[in-house]
SEFIZA-3560 file (N, C-alpha, C; in Angstrom, 3 decimals):
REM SEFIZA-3560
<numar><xx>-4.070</xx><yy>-17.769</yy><zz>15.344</zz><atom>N</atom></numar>
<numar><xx>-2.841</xx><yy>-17.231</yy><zz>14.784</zz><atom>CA</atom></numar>
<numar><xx>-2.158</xx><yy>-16.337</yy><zz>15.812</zz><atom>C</atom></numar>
<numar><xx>-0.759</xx><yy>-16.087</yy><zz>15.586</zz><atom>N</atom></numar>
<numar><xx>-0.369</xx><yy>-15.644</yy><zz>16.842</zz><atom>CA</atom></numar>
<numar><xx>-0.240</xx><yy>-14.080</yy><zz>16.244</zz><atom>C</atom></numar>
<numar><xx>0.601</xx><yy>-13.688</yy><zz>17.081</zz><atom>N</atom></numar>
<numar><xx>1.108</xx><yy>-11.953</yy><zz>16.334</zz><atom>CA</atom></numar>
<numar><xx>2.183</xx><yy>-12.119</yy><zz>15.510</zz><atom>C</atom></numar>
<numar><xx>3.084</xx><yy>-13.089</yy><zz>15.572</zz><atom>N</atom></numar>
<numar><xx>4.375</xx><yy>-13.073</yy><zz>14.748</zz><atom>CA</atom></numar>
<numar><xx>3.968</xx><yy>-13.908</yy><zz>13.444</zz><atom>C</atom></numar>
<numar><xx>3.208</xx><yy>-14.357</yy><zz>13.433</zz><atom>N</atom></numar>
<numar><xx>2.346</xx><yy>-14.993</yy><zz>12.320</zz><atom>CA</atom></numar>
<numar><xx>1.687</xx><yy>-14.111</yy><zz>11.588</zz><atom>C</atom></numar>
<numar><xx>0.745</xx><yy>-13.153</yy><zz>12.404</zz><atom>N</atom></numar>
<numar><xx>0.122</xx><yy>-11.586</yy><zz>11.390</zz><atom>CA</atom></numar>
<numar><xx>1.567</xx><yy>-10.629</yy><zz>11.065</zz><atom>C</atom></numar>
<numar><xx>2.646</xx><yy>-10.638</yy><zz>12.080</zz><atom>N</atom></numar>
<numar><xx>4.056</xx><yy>-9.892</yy><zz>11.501</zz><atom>CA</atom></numar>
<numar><xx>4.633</xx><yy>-10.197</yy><zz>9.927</zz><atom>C</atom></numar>
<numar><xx>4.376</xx><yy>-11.514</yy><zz>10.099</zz><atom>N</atom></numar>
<numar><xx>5.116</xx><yy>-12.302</yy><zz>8.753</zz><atom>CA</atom></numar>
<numar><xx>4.544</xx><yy>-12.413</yy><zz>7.567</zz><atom>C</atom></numar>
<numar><xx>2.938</xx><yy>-12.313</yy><zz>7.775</zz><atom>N</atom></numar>
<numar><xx>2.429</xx><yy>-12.466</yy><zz>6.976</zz><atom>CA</atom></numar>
<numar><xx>2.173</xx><yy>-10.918</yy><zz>6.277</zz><atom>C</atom></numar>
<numar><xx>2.337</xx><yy>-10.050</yy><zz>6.905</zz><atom>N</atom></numar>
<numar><xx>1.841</xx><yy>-8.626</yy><zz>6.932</zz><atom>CA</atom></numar>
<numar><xx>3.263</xx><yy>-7.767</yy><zz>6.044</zz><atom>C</atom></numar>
<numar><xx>4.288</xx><yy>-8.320</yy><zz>6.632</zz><atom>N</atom></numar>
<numar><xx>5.657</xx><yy>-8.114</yy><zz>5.842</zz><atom>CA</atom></numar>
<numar><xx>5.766</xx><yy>-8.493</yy><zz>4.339</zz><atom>C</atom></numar>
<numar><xx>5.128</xx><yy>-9.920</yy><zz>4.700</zz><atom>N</atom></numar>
<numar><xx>5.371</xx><yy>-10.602</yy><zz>3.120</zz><atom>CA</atom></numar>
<numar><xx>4.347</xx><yy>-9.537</yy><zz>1.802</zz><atom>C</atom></numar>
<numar><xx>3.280</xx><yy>-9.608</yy><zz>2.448</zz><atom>N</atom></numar>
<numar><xx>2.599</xx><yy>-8.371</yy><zz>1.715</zz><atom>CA</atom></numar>
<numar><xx>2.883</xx><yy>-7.269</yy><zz>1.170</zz><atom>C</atom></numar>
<numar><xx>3.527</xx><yy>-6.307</yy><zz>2.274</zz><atom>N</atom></numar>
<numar><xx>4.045</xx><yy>-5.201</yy><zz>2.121</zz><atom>CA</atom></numar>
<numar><xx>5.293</xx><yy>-5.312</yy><zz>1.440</zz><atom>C</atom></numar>
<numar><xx>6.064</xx><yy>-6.794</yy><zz>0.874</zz><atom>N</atom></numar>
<numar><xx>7.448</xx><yy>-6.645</yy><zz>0.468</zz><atom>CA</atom></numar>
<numar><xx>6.799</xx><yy>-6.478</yy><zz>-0.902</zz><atom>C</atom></numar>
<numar><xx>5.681</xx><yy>-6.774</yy><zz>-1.435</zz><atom>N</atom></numar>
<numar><xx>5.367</xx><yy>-7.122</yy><zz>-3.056</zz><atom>CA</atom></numar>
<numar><xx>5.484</xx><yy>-6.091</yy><zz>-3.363</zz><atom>C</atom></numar>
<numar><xx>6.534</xx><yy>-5.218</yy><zz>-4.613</zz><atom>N</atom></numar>
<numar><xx>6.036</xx><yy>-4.515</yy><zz>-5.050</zz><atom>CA</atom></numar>
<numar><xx>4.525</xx><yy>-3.812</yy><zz>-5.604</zz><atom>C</atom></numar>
<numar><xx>4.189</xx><yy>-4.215</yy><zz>-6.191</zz><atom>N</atom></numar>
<numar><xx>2.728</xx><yy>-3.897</yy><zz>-6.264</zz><atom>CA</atom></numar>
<numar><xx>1.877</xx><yy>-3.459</yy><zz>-5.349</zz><atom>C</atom></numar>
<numar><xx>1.627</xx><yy>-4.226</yy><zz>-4.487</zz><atom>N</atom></numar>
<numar><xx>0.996</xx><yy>-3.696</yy><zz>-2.933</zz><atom>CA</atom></numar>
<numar><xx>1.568</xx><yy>-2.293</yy><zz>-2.482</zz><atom>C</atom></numar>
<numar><xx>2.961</xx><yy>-2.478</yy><zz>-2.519</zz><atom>N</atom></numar>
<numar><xx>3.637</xx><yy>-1.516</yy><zz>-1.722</zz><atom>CA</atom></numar>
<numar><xx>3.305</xx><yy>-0.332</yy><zz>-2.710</zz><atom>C</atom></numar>
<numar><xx>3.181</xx><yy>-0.361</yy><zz>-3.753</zz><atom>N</atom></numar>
<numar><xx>2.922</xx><yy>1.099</yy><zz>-4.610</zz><atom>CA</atom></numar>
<numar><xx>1.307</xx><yy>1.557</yy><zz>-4.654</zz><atom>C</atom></numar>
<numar><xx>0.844</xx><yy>0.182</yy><zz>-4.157</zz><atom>N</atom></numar>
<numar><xx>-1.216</xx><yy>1.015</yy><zz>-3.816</zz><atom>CA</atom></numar>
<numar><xx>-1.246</xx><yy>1.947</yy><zz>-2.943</zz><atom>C</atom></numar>
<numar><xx>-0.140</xx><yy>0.884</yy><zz>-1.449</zz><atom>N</atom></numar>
<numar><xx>-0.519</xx><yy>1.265</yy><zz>-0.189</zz><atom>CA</atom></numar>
<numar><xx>0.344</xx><yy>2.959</yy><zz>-0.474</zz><atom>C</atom></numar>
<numar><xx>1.045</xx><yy>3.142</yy><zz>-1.021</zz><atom>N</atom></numar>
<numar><xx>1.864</xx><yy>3.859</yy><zz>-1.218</zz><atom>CA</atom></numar>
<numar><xx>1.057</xx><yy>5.585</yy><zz>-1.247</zz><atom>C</atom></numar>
<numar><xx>0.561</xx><yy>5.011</yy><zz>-2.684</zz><atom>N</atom></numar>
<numar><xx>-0.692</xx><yy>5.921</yy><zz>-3.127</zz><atom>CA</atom></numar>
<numar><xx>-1.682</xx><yy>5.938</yy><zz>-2.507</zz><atom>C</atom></numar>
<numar><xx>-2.455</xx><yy>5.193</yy><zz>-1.583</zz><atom>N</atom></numar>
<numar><xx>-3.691</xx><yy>5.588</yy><zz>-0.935</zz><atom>CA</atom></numar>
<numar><xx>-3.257</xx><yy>6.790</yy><zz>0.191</zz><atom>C</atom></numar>
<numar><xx>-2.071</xx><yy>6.332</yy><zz>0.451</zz><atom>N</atom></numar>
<numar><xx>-1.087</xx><yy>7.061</yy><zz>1.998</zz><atom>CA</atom></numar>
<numar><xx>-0.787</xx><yy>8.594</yy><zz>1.413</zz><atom>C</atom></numar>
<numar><xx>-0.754</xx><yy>8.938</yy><zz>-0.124</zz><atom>N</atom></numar>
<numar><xx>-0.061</xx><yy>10.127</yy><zz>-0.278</zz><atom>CA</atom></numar>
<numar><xx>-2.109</xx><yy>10.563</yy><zz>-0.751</zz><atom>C</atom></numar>
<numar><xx>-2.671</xx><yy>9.800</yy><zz>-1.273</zz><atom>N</atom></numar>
<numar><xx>-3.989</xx><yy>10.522</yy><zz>-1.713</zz><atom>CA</atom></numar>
<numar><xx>-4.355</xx><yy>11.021</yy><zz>0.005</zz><atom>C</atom></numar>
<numar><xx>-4.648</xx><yy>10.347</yy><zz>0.237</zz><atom>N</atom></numar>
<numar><xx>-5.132</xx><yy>10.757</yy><zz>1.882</zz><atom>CA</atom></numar>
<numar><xx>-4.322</xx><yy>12.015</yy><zz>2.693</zz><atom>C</atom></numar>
<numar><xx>-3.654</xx><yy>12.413</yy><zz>2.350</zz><atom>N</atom></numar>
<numar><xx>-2.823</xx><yy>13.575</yy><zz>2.609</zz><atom>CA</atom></numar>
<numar><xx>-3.331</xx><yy>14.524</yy><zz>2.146</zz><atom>C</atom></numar>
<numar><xx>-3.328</xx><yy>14.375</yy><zz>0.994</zz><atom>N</atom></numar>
<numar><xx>-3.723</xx><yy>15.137</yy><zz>-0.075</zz><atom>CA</atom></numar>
<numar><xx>-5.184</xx><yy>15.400</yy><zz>0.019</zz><atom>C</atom></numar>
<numar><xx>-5.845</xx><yy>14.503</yy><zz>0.165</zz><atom>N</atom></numar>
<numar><xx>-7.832</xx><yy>14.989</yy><zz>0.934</zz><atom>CA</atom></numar>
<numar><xx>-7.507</xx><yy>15.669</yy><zz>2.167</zz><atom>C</atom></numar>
<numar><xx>-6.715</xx><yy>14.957</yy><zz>2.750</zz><atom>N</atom></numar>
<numar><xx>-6.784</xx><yy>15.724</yy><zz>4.436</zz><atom>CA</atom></numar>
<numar><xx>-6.202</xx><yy>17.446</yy><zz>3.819</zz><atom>C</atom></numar>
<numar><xx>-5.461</xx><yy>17.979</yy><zz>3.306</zz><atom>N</atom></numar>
<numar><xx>-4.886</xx><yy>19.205</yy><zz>3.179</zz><atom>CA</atom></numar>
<numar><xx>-6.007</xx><yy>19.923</yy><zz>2.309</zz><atom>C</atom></numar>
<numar><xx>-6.865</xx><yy>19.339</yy><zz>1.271</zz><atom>N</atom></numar>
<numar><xx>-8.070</xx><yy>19.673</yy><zz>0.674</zz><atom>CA</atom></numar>
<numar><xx>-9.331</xx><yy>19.847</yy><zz>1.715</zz><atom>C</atom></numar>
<numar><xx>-9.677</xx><yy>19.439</yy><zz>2.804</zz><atom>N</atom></numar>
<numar><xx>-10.438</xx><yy>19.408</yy><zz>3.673</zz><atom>CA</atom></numar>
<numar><xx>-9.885</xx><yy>20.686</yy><zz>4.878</zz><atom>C</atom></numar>
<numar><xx>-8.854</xx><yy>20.653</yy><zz>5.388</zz><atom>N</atom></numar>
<numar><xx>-8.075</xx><yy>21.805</yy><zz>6.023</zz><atom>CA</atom></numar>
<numar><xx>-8.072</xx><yy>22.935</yy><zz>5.088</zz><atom>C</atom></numar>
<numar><xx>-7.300</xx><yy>22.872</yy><zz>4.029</zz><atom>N</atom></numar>
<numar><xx>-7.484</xx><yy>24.434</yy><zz>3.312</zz><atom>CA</atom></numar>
<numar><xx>-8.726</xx><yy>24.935</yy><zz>2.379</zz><atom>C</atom></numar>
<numar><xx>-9.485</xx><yy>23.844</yy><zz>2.279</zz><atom>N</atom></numar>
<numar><xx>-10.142</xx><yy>24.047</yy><zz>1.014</zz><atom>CA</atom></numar>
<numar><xx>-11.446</xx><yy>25.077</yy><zz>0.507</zz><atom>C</atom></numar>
<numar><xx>-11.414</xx><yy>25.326</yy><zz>1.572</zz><atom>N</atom></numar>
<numar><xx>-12.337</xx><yy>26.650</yy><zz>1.865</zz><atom>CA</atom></numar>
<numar><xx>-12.389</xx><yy>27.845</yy><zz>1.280</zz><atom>C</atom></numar>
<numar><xx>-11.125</xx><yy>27.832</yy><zz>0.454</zz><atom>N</atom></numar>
<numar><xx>-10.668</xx><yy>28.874</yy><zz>-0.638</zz><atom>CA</atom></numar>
<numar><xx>-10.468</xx><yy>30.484</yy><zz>0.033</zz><atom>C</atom></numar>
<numar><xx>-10.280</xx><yy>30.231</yy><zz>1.307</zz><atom>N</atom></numar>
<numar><xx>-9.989</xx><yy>31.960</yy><zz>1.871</zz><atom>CA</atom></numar>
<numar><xx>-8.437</xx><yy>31.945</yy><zz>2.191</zz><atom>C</atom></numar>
<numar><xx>-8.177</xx><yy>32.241</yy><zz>1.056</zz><atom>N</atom></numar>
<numar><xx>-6.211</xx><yy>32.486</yy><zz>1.424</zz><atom>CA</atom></numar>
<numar><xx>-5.653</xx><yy>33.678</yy><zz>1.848</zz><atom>C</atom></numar>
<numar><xx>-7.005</xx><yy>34.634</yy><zz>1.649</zz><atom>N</atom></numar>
<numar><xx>-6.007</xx><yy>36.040</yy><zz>2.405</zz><atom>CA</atom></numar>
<numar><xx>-5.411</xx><yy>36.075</yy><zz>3.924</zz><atom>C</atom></numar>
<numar><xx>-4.843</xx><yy>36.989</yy><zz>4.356</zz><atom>N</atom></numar>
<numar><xx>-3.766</xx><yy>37.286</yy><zz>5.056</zz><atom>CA</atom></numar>
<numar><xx>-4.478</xx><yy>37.544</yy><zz>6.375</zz><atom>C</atom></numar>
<numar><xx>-4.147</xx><yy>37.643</yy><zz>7.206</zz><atom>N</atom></numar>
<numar><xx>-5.370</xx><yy>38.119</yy><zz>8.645</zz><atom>CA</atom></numar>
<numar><xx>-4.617</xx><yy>39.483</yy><zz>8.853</zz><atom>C</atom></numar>
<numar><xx>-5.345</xx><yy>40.164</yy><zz>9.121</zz><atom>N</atom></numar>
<numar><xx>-4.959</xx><yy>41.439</yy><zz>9.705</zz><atom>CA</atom></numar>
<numar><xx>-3.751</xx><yy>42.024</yy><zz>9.724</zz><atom>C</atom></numar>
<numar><xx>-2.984</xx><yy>43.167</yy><zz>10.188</zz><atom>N</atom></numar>
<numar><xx>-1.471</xx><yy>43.523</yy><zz>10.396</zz><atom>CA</atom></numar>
<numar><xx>-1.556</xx><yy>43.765</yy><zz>11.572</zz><atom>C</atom></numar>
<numar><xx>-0.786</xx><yy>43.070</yy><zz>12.536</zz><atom>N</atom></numar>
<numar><xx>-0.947</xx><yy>43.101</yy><zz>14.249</zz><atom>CA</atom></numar>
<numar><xx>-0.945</xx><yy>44.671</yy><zz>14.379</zz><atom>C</atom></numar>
<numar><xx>-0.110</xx><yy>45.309</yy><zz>14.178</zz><atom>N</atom></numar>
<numar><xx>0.315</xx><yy>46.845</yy><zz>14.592</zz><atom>CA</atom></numar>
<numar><xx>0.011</xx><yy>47.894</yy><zz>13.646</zz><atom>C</atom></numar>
<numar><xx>-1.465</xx><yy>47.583</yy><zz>13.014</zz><atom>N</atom></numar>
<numar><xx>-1.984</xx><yy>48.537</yy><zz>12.485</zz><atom>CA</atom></numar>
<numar><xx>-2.323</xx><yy>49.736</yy><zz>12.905</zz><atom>C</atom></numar>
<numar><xx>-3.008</xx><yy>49.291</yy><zz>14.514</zz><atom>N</atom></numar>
<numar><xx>-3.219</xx><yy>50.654</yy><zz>15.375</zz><atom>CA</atom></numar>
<numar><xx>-2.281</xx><yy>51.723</yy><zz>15.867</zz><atom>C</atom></numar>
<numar><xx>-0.867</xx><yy>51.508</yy><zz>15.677</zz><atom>N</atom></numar>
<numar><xx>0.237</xx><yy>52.255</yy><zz>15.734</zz><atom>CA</atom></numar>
<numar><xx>0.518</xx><yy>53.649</yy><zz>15.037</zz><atom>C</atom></numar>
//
């Protein structure tokens, strides 16, 4: 198969509605783990005040 053959076929996929609303949702869940994995550590306070020693 060539590449414009995986292009066409890969388009036709992505035109189905249906598909397009999985891929849709796996793309926004995965955000959503990645920002759960970065913040999730539950320490939201503030760091220090630079010019406290003033």
């Amino acid at each position: 198969m060539s590449i414009w053959q995986w292009i066409k076929s890969l388009r036709a996929i992505t035109f189905n509605p249906w598909v397009r609303y999985i891929l849709l949702t796996l793309y926004y869940l995965a955000i959503v783990a990645g920002l759960i994995i970065l913040y999730g550590k539950g320490d939201f306070s503030t760091p220090p005040f630079v010019y406290q020693g003033f």
